[in-house]
N, C-alpha and C positions, 0 to 999 in steps of 0.2 A: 694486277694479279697475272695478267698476260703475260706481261714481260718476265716478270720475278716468277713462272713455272718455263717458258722459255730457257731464259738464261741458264739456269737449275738444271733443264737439262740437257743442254750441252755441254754443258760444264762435268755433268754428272758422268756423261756417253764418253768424254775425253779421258774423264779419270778410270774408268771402269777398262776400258779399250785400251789403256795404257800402262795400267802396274797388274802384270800378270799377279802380284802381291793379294789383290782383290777378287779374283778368280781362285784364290787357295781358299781364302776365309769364305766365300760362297760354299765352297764344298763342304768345306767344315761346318757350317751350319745345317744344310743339306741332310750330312750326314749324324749331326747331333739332334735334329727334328724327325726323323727318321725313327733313332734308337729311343726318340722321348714316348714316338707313338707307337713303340710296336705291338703292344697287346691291343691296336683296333687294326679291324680287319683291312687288308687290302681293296677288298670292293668298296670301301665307304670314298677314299680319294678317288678310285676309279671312275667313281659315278660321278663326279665332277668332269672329267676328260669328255664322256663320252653323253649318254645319253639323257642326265639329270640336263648338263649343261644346254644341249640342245632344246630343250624343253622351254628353259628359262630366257631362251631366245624367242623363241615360237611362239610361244601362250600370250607373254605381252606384246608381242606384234598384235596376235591375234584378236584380244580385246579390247587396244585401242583402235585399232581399222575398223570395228567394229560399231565403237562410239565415235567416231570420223565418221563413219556415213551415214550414223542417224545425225550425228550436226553437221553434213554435207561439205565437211572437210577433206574434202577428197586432196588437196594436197598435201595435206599431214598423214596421208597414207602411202606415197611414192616417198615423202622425206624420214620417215619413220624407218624405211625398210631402207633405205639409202646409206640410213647411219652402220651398222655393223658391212656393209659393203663397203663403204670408201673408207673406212677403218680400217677393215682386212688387207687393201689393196696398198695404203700406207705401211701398215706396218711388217706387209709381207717384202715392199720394196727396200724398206731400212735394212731388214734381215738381209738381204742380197746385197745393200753396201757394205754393211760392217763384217758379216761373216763371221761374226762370234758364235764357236764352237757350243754346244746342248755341253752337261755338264758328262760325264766316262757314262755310257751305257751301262753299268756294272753298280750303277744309283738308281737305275729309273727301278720304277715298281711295277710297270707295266710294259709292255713293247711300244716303243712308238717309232711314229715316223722321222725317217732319217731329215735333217736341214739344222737351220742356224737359228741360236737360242734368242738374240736381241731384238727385238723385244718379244713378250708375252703375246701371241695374239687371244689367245684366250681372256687375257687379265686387260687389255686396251679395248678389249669389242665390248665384254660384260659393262667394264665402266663408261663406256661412251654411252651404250645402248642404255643401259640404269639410269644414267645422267640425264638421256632424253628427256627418259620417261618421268624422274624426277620436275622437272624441267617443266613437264605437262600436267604433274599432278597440281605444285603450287601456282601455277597459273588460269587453272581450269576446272579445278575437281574442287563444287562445294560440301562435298562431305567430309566431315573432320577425320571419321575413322578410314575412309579407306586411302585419305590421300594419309594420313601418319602412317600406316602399314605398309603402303608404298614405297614410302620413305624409308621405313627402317630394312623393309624387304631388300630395299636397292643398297643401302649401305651394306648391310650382312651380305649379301650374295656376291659385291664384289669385293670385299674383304676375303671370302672365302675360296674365291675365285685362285683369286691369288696368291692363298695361301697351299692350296692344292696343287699349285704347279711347282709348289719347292719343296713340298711332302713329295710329290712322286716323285721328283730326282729330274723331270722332266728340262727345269728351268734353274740359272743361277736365282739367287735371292734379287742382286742388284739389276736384274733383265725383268724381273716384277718390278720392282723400284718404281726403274726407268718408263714401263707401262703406263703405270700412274701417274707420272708425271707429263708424259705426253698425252695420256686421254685424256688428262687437265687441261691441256693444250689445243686439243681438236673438239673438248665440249665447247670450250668459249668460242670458237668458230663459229662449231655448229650453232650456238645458242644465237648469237649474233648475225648469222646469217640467215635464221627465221624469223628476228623479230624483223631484219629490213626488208625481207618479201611482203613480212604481214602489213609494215606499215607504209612502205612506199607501191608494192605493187595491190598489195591486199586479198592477198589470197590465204 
């Protein structure tokens, strides 16, 4: 699965980067999801950008450090919070090589800050950090209902995630895509690189 989401997207970064053809049909979708929504209000995508999103970061931080140090997991609580930091720091570095333009100002639905659309940070940090936490529920959480709610919470939220950065005009479609395909890329790291602490260092 490594390789075949790798491959995918590069392959996918080369095509998108290269037929500005692909960058038209973005906008046109953009602006055909736009005209589908327009009788719902402006604040409902907004609250995704801003302070809903933030929320959705925070809170599950919050209560798994929480159950980390009633089970004296104190490492699962620096690597928790690690994930949407070395996320951010990837995916802010890719924006700075490729330099793919946000889509005309004259899309977005809200004011944003000026830089370069490829990839999503919004829609890579949500899915890594969901992925974690998914990650923790099947592995850790005997209760059926809160790890299924979990579950579905993490999928819905970064589905929505993503979908809200094409509704505000914010993002091309194939710049979420591409998100996705690289937080597929950086969960199996991540997933992989805590089961070998756990089981070679054991922490």
């Amino acid at each position: 699965m490594f390789w075949i989401l790798t491959i995918s997207f590069i392959l996918f970064s080369i095509l998108i980067n290269t037929y500005p053809t692909i960058t038209l049909w973005d906008r046109s979708l953009i602006l055909y999801v736009q005209k589908l929504l327009i009788i719902i209000p402006n604040s409902i995508p907004i609250a995704f950008d801003g302070l809903l999103y933030s929320l959705m970061l925070i809170i599950p931080i919050i209560f798994l450090s929480m159950y980390f140090i009633i089970k004296k997991k104190y490492f699962d609580i620096i690597y928790l919070i690690s994930i949407p930091l070395i996320t951010y720091g990837i995916s802010s570095s890719l924006k700075l090589i490729v330099e793919r333009p946000r889509p005309p100002i004259e899309m977005h639905l809200l004011a944003h800050q000026e830089g370069f659309s490829f990839v999503s940070n919004h829609t890579i940090i949500t899915f890594c950090l969901w992925g974690i936490i998914t990650y923790y529920l099947i592995n850790y959480c005997q209760n059926k209902f809160i790890k299924h709610l979990g579950i579905s919470i993490a999928i819905l939220w970064s589905i929505l995630i993503g979908f809200s950065r094409i509704w505000l005009g914010v993002h091309n479609p194939t710049d979420v895509i591409a998100a996705y395909l690289l937080g597929g890329i950086l969960l199996i790291i991540y997933i992989k690189v805590r089961e070998f602490i756990e089981k070679y260092i054991g922490l």
